[in-house]
Backbone of each chain as ProteinMPNN parsed JSONL, in Angstrom:
{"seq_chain_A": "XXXXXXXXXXXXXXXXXXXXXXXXXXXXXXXXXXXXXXXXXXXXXXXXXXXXXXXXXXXXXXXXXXXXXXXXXXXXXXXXXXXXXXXXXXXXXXXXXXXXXXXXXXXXXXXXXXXXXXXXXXXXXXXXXXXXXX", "coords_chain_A": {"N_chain_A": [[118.343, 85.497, 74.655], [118.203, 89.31, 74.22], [118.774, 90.973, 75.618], [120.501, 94.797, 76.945], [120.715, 96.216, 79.63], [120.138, 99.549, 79.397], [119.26, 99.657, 76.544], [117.211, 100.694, 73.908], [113.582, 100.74, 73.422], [112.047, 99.77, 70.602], [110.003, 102.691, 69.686], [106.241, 103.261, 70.501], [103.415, 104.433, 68.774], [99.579, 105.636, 69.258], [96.952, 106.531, 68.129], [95.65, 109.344, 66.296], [93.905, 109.29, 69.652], [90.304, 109.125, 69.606], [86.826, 109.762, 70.439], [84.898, 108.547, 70.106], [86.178, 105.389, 70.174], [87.296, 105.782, 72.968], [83.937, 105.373, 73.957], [84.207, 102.818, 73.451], [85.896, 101.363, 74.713], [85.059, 101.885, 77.508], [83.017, 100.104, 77.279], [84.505, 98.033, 77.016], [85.942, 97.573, 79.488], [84.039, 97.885, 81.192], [84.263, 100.513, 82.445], [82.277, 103.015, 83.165], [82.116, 105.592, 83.898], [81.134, 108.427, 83.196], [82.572, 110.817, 82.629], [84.036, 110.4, 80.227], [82.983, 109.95, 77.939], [81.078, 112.057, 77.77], [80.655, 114.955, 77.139], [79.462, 117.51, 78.086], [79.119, 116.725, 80.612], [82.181, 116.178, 81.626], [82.845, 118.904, 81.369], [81.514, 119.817, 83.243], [82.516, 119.358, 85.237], [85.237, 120.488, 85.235], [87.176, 119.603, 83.388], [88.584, 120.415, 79.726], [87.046, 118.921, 78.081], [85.719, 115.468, 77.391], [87.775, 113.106, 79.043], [90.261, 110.915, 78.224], [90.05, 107.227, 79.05], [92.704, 106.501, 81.47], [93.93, 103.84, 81.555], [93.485, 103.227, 79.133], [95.624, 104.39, 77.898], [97.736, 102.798, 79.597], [97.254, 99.778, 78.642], [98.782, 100.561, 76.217], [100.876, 100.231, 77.441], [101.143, 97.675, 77.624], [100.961, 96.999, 75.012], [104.084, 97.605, 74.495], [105.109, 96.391, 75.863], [104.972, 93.895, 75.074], [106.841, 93.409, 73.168], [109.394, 93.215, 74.563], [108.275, 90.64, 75.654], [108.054, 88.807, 73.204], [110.748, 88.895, 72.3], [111.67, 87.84, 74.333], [110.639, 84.91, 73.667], [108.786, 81.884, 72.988], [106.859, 81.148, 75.631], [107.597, 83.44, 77.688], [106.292, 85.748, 79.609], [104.307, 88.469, 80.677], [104.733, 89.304, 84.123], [104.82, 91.78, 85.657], [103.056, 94.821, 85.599], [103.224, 98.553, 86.461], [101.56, 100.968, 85.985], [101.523, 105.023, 86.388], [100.084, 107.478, 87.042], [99.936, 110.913, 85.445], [99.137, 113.128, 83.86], [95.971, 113.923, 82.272], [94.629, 112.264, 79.069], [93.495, 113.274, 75.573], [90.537, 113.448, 73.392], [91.696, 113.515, 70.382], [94.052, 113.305, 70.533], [97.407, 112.246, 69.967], [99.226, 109.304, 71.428], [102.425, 108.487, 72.467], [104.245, 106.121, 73.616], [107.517, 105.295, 75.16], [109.81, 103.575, 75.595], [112.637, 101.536, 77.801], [114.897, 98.969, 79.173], [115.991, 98.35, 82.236], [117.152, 96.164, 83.856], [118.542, 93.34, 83.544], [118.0, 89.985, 84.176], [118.972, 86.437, 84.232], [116.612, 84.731, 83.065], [114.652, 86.736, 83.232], [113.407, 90.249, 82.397], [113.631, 93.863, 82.672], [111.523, 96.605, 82.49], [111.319, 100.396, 82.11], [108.913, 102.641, 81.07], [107.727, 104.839, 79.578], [104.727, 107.807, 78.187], [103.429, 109.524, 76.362], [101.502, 112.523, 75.264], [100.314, 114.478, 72.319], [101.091, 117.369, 72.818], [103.334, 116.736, 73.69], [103.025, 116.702, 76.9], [104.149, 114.567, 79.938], [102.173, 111.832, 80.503], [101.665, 109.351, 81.546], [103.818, 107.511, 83.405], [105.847, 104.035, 84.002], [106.613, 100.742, 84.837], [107.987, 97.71, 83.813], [107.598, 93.925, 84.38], [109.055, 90.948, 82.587], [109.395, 87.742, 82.538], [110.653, 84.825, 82.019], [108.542, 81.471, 82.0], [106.957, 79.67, 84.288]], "CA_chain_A": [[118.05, 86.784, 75.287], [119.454, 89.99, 73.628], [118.607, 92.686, 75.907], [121.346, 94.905, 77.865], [120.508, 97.287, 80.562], [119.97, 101.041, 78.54], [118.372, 99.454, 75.639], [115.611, 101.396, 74.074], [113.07, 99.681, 72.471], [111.538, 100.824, 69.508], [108.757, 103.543, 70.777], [105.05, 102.657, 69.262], [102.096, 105.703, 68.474], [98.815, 104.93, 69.226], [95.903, 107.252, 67.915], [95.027, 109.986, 67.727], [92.076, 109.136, 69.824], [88.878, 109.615, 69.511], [85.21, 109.796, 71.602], [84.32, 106.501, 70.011], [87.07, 104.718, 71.546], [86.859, 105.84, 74.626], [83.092, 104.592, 74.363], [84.264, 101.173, 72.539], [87.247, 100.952, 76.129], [84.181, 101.941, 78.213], [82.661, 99.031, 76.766], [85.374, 96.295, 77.004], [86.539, 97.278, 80.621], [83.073, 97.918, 82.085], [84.61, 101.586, 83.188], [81.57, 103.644, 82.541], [82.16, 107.049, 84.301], [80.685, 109.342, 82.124], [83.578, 111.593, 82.75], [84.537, 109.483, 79.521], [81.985, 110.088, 76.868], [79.444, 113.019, 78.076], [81.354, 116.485, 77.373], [79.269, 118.431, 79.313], [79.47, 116.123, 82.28], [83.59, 116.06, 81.898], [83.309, 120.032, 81.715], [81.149, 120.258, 84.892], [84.277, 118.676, 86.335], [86.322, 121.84, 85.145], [88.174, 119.482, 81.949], [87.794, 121.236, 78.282], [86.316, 118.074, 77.323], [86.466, 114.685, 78.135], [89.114, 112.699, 78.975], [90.71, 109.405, 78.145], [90.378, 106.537, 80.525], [94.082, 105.922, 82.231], [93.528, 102.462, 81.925], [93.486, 102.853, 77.49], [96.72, 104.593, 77.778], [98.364, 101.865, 80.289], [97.605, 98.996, 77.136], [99.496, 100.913, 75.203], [102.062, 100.024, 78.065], [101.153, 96.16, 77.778], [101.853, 96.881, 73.768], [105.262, 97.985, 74.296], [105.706, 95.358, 77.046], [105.219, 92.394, 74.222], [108.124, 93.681, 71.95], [110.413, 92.444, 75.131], [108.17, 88.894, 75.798], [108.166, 88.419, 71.771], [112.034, 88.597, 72.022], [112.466, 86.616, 74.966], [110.475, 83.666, 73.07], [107.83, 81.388, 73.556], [107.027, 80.403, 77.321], [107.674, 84.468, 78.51], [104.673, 86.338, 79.838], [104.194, 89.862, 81.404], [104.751, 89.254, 85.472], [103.948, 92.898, 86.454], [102.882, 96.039, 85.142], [102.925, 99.287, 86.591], [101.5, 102.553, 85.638], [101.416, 105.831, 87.302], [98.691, 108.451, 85.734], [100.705, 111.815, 85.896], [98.58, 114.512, 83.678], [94.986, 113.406, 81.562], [95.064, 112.646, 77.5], [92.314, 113.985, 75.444], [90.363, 112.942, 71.693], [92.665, 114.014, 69.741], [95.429, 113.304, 71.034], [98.293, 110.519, 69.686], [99.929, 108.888, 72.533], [103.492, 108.192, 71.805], [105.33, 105.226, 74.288], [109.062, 104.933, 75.051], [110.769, 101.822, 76.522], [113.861, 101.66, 78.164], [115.785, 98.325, 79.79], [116.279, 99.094, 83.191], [117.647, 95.054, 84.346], [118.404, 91.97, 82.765], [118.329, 88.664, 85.186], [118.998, 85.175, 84.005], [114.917, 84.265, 82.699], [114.024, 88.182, 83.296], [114.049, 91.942, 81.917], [112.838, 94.678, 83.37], [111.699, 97.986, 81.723], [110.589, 101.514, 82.627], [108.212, 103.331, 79.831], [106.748, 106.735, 79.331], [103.632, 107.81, 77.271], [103.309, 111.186, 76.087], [100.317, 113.182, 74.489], [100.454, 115.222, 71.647], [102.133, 118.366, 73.322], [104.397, 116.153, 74.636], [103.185, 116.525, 78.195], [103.935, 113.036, 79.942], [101.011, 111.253, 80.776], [102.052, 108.397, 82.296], [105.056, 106.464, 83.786], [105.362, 103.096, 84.445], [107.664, 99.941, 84.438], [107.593, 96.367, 83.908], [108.836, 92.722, 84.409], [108.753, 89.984, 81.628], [109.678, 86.869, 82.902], [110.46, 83.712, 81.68], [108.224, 80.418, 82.844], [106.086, 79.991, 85.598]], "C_chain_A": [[119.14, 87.778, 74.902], [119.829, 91.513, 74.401], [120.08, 93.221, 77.035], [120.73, 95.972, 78.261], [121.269, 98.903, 79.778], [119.056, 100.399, 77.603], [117.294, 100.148, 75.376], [114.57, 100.374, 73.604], [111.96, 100.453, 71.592], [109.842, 101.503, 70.124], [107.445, 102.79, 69.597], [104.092, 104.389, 69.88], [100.608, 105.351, 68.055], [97.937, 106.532, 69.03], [95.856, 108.241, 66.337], [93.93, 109.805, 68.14], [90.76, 109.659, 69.898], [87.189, 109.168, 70.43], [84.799, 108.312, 71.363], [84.95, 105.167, 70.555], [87.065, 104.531, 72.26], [85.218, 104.97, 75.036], [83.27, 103.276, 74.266], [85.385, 100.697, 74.149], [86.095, 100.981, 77.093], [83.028, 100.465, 78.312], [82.81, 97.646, 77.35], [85.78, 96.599, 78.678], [85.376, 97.66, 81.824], [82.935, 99.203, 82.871], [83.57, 102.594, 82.522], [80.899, 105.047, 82.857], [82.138, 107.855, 83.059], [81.459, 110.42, 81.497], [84.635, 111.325, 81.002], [84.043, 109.76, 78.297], [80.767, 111.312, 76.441], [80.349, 114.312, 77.966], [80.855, 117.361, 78.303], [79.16, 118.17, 80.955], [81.104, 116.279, 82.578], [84.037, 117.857, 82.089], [82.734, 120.526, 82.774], [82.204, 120.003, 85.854], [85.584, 119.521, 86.41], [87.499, 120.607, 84.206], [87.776, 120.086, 80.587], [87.214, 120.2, 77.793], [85.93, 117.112, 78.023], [87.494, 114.134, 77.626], [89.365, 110.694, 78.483], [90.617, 108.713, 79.224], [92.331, 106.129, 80.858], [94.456, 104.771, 81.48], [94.099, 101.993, 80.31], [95.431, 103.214, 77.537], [97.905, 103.295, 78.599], [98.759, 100.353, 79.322], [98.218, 99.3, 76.798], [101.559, 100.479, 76.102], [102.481, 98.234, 77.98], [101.507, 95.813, 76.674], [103.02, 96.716, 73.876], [106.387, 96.884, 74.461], [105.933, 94.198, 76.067], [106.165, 92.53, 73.602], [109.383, 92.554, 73.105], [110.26, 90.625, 75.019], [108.651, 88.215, 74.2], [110.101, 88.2, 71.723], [112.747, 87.707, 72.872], [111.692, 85.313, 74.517], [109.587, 82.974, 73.905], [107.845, 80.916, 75.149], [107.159, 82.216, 78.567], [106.73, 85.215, 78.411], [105.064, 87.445, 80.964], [104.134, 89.241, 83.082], [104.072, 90.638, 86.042], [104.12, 94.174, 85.613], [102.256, 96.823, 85.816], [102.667, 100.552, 85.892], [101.243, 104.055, 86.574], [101.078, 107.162, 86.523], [99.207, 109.843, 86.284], [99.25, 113.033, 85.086], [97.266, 113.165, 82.272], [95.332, 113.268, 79.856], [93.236, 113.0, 77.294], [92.153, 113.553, 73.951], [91.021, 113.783, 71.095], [93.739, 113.843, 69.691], [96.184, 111.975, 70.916], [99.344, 110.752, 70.903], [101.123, 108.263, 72.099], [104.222, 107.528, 73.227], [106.594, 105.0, 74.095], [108.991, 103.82, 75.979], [111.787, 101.916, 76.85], [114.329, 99.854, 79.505], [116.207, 98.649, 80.743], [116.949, 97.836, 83.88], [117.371, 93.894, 83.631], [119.474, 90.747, 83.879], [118.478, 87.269, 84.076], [117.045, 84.945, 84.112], [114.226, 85.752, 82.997], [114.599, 89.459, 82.814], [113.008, 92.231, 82.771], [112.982, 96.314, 82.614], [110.991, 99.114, 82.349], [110.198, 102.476, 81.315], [107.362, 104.851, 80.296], [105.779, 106.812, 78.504], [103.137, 109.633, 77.201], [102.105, 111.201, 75.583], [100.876, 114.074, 73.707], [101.365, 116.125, 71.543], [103.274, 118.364, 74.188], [104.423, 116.087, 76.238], [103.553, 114.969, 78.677], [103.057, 112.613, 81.04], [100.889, 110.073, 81.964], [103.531, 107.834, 82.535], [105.035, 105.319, 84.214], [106.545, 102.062, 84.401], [106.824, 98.426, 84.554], [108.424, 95.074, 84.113], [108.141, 92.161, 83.552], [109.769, 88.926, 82.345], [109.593, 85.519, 82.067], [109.844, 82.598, 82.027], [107.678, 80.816, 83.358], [106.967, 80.853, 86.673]], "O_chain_A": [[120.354, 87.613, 75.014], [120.528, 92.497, 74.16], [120.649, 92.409, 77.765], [120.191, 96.72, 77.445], [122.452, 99.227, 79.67], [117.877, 100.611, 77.883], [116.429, 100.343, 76.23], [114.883, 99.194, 73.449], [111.26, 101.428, 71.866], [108.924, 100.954, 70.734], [107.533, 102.173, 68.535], [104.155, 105.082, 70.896], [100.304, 104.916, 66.945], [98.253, 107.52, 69.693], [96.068, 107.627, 65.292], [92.927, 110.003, 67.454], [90.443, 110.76, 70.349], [86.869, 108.069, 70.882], [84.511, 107.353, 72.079], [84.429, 104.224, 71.151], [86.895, 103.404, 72.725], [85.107, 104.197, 75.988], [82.564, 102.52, 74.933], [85.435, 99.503, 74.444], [86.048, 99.903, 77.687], [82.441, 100.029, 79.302], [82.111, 96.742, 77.809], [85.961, 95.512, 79.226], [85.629, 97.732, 83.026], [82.042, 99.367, 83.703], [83.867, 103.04, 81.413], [79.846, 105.55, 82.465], [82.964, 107.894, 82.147], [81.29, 110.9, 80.376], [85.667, 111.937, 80.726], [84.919, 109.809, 77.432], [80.007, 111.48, 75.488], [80.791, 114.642, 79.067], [81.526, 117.914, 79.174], [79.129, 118.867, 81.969], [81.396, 116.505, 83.752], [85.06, 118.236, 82.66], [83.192, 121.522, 83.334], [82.526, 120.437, 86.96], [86.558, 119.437, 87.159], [88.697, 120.801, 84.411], [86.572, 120.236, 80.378], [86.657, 120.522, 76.743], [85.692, 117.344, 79.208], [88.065, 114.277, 76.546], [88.66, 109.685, 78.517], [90.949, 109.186, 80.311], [92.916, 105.328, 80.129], [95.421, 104.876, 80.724], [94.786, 101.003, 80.06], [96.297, 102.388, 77.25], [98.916, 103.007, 77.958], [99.879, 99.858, 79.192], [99.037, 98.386, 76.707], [102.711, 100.46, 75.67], [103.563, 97.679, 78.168], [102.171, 94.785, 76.548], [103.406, 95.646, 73.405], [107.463, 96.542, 73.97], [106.969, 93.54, 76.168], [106.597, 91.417, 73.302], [110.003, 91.56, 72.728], [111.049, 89.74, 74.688], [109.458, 87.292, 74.088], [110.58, 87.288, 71.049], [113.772, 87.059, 72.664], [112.187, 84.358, 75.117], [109.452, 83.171, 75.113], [108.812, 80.39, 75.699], [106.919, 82.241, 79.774], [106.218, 85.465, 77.32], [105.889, 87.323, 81.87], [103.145, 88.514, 83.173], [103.044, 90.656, 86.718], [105.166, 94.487, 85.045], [101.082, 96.584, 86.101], [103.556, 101.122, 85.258], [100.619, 103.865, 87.619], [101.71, 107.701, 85.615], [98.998, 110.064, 87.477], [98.507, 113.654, 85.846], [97.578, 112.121, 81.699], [96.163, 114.022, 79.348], [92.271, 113.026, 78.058], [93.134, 113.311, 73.246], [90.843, 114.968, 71.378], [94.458, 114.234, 68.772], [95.874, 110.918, 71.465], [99.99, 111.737, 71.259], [100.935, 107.383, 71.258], [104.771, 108.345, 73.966], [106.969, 104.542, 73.015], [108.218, 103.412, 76.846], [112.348, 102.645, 76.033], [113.908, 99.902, 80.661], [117.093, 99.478, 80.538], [117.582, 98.306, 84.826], [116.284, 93.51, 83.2], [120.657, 90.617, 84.196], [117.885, 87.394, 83.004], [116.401, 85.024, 85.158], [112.997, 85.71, 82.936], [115.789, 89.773, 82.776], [112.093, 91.621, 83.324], [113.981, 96.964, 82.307], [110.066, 98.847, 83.117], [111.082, 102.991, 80.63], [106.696, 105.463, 81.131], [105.728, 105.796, 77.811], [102.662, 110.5, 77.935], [101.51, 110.142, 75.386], [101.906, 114.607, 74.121], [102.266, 116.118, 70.704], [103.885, 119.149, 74.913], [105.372, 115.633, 76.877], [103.281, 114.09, 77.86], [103.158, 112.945, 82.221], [100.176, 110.024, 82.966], [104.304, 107.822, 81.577], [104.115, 105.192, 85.022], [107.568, 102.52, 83.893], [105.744, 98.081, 85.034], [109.653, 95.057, 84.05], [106.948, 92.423, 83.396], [110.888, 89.311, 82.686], [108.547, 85.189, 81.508], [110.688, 82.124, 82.788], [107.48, 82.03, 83.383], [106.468, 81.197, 87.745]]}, "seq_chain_B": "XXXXXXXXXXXXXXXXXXXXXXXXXXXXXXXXXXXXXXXXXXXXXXXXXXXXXXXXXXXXXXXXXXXXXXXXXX", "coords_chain_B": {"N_chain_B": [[78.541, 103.21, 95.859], [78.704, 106.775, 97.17], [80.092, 108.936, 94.948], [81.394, 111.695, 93.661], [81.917, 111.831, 90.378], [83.219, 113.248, 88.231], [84.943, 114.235, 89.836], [86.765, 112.625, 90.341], [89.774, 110.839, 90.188], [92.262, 108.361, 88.39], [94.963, 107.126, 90.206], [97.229, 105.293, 90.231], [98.203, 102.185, 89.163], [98.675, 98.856, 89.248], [99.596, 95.467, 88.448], [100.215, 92.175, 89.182], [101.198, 89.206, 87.507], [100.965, 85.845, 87.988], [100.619, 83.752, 86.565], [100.256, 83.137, 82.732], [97.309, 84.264, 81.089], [95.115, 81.951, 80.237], [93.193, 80.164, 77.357], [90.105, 79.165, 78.347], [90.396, 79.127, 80.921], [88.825, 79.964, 83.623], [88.044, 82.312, 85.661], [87.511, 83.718, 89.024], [87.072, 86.814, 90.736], [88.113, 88.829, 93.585], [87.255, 92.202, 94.74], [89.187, 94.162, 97.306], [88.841, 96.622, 99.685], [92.037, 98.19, 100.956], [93.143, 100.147, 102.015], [92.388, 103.982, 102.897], [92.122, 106.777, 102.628], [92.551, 110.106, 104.05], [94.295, 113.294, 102.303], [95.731, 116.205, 102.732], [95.746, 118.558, 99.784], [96.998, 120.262, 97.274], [94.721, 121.921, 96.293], [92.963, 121.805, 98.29], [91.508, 119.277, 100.45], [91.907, 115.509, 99.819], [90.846, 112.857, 99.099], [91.625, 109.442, 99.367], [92.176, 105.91, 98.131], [92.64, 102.245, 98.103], [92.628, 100.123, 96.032], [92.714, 96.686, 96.627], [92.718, 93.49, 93.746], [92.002, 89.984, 93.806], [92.899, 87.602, 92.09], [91.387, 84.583, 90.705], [92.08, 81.028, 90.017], [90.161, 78.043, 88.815], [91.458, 76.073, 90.551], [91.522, 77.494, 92.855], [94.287, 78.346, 92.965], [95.864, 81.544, 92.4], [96.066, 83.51, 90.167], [96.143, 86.174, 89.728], [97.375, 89.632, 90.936], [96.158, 92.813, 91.878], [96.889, 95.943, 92.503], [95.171, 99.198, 93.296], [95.418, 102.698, 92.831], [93.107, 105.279, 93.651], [91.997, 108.451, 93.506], [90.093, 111.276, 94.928], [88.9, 114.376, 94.227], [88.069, 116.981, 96.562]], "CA_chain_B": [[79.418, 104.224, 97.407], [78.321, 107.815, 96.73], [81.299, 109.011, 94.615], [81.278, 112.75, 92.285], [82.56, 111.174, 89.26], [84.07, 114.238, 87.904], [86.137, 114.482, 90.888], [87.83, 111.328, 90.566], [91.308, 110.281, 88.703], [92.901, 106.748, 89.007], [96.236, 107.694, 90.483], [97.607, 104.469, 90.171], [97.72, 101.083, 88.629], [99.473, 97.791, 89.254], [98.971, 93.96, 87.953], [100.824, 91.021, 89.018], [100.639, 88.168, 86.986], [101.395, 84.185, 88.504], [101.322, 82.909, 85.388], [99.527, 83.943, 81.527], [95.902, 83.272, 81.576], [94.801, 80.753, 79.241], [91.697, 79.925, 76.849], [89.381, 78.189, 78.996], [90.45, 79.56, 82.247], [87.972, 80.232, 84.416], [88.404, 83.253, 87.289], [87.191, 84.376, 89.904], [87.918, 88.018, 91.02], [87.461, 89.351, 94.476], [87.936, 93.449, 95.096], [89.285, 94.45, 98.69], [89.361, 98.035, 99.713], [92.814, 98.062, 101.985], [93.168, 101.657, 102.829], [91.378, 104.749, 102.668], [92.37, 108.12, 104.026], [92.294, 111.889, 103.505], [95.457, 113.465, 102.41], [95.573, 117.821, 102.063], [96.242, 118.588, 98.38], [97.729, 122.153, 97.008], [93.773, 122.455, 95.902], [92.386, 121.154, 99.321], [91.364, 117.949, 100.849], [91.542, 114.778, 98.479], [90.465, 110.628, 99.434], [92.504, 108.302, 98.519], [91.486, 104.75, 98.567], [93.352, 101.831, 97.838], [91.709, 98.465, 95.804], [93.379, 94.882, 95.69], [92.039, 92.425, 93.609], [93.001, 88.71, 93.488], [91.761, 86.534, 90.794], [91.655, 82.498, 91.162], [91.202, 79.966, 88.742], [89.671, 76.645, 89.237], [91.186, 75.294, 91.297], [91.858, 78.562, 93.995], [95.273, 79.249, 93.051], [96.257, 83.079, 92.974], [96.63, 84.061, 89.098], [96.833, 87.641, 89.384], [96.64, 90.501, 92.149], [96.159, 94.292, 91.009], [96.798, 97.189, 93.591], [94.39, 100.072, 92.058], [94.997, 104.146, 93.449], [92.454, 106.026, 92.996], [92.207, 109.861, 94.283], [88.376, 111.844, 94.865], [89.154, 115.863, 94.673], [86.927, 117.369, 96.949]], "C_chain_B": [[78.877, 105.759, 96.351], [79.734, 108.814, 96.404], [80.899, 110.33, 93.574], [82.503, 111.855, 91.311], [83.214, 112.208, 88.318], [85.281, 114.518, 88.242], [87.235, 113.484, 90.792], [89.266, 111.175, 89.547], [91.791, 109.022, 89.55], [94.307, 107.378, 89.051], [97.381, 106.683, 89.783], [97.478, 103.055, 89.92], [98.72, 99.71, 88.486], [99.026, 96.022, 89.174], [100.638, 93.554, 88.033], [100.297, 89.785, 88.255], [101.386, 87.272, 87.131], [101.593, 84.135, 87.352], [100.284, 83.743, 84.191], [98.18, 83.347, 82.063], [95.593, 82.365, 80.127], [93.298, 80.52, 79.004], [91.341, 78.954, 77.619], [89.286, 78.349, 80.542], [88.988, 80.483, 83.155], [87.898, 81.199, 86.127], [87.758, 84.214, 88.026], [87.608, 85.968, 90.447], [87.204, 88.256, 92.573], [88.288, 90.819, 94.876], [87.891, 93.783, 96.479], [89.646, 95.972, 99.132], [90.199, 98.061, 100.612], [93.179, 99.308, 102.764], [92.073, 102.92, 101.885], [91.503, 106.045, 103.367], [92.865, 109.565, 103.404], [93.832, 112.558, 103.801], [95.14, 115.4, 101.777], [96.683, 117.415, 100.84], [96.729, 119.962, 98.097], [95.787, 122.794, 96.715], [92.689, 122.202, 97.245], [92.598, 119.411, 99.609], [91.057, 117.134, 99.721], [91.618, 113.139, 99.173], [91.043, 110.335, 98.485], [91.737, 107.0, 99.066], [92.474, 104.088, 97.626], [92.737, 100.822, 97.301], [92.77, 97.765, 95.468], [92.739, 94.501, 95.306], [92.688, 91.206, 93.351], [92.132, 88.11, 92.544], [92.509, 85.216, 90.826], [91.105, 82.239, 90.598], [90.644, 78.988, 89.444], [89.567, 76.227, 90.438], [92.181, 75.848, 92.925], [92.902, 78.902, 94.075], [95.38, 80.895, 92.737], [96.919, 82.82, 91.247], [96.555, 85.36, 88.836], [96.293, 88.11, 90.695], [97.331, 91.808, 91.147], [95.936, 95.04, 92.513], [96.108, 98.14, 92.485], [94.708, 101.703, 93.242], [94.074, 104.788, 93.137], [91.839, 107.618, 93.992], [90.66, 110.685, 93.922], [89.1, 113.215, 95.716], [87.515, 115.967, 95.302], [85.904, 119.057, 96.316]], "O_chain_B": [[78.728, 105.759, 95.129], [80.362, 109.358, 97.313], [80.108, 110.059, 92.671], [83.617, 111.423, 91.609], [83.895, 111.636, 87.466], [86.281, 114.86, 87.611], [88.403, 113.629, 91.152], [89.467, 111.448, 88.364], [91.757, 108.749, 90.75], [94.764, 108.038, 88.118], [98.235, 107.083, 88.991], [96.52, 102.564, 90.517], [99.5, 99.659, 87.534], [98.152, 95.534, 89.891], [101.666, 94.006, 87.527], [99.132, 89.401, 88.359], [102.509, 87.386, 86.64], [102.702, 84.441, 86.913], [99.635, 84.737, 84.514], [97.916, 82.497, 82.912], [96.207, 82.511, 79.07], [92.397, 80.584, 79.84], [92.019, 77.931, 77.712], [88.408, 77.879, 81.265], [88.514, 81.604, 82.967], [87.751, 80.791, 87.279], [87.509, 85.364, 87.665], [88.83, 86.105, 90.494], [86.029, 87.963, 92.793], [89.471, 90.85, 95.215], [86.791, 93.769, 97.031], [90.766, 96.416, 98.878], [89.57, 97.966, 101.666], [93.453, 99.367, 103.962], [91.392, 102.861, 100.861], [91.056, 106.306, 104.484], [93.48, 109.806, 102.365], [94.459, 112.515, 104.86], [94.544, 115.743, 100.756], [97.665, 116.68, 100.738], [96.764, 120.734, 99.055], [95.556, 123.986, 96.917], [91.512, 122.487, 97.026], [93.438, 118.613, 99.19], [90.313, 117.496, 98.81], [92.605, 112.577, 99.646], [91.101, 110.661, 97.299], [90.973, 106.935, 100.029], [93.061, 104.665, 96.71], [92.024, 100.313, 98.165], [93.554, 97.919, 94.532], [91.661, 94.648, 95.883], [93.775, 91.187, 92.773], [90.918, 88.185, 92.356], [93.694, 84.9, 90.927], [89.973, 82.63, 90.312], [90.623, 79.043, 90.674], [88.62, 76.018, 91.195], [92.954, 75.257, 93.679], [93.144, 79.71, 94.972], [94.326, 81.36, 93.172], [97.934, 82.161, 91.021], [96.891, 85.756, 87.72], [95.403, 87.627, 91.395], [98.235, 91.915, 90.319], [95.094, 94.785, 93.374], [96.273, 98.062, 91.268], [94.201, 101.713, 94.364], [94.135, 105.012, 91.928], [91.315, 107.543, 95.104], [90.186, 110.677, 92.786], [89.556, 113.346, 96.851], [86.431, 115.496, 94.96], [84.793, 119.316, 96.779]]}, "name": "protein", "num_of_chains": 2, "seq": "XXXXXXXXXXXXXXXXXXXXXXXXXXXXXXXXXXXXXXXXXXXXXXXXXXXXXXXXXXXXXXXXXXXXXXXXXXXXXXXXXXXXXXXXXXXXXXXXXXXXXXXXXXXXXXXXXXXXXXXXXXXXXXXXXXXXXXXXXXXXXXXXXXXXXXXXXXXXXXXXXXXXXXXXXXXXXXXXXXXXXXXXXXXXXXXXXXXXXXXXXXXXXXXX"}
């Protein structure tokens, strides 16, 4: 185990996404609010389009999250992941994740990540534990 | 539940995980709505509602629970 409390960890850039996506996530997670795929249903809602599900951007938090398990080595698995859905992303838009080391226990890290959109608003916040073992 | 789907945003999103899940695993999920209550917003009134879910394998242990926020502008 190499991590020390600050650590960044290398950011990852996911997109930019697109309508088909969102239908292909709509898909795989059964989330099939239209709000998702139907433009003129997401602009009856007063958005310029639609929007990304939360949920796609949050993966991109479970990506980030493996860089730590991958370094703490076979046997370590994601314990908990939070996210917290601050402003919507939109097709078009590449989502760019930071990582940051926020505690390192004997068989555990712990990180707190960000996820931007395009214009850099931030999208989400979130943190996580990776744990070693049961 | 009679929900405007426009209105809605998932506020919030949390997963515990007991242990990894594994090929072959077999789980159960059950969703529990634990709260539910009307909070004024800068744009008006907005529902909140709260979902757990637990998911059990086989043989009824507890391999994951997920708190879910989710916020309905009025």
């Amino acid at each position: 185990m190499s991590f020390t409390i600050g650590d960044l960890l290398p950011a990852i850039t996911r997109g930019p996404l697109t309508t088909r996506q969102l239908v292909e996530y709509a898909g795989a997670s059964l989330d099939f609010n239209r709000i998702h795929y139907d433009d003129p249903f997401a602009k009856a809602g007063g958005h310029p389009s639609v929007i990304a599900h939360g949920m796609l951007s949050m993966a991109f938090f479970g990506q980030i999250t493996r860089q730590a398990t991958r370094e703490l080595g076979l046997g370590a698995h994601i314990a908990q992941l939070t996210a917290r859905f601050r402003a919507v992303t939109y097709p078009g838009d590449t989502v760019t994740v930071t990582g940051e080391v926020t505690a390192v226990q004997p068989g555990s890290v712990e990180l707190k990540m960000t996820a931007r959109r395009s214009d850099g608003t931030v999208t989400l916040e979130g943190n996580a534990k990776v744990v070693v073992g049961a | 539940m009679d929900i405007d789907y426009t209105k809605l945003l998932h506020g919030e999103q949390t997963l515990f995980l007991d242990r990894p899940l594994y090929v072959g695993d077999r789980i159960s999920v059950q969703a529990t709505i634990v709260e539910a209550y009307v909070k004024a917003g800068r744009s008006g009134a907005m529902d909140f509602m709260v979902i757990e879910t637990v998911g059990k394998d086989g043989d009824d242990s507890r391999v994951f629970r997920s708190r879910s926020l989710t916020v309905i502008r009025r």
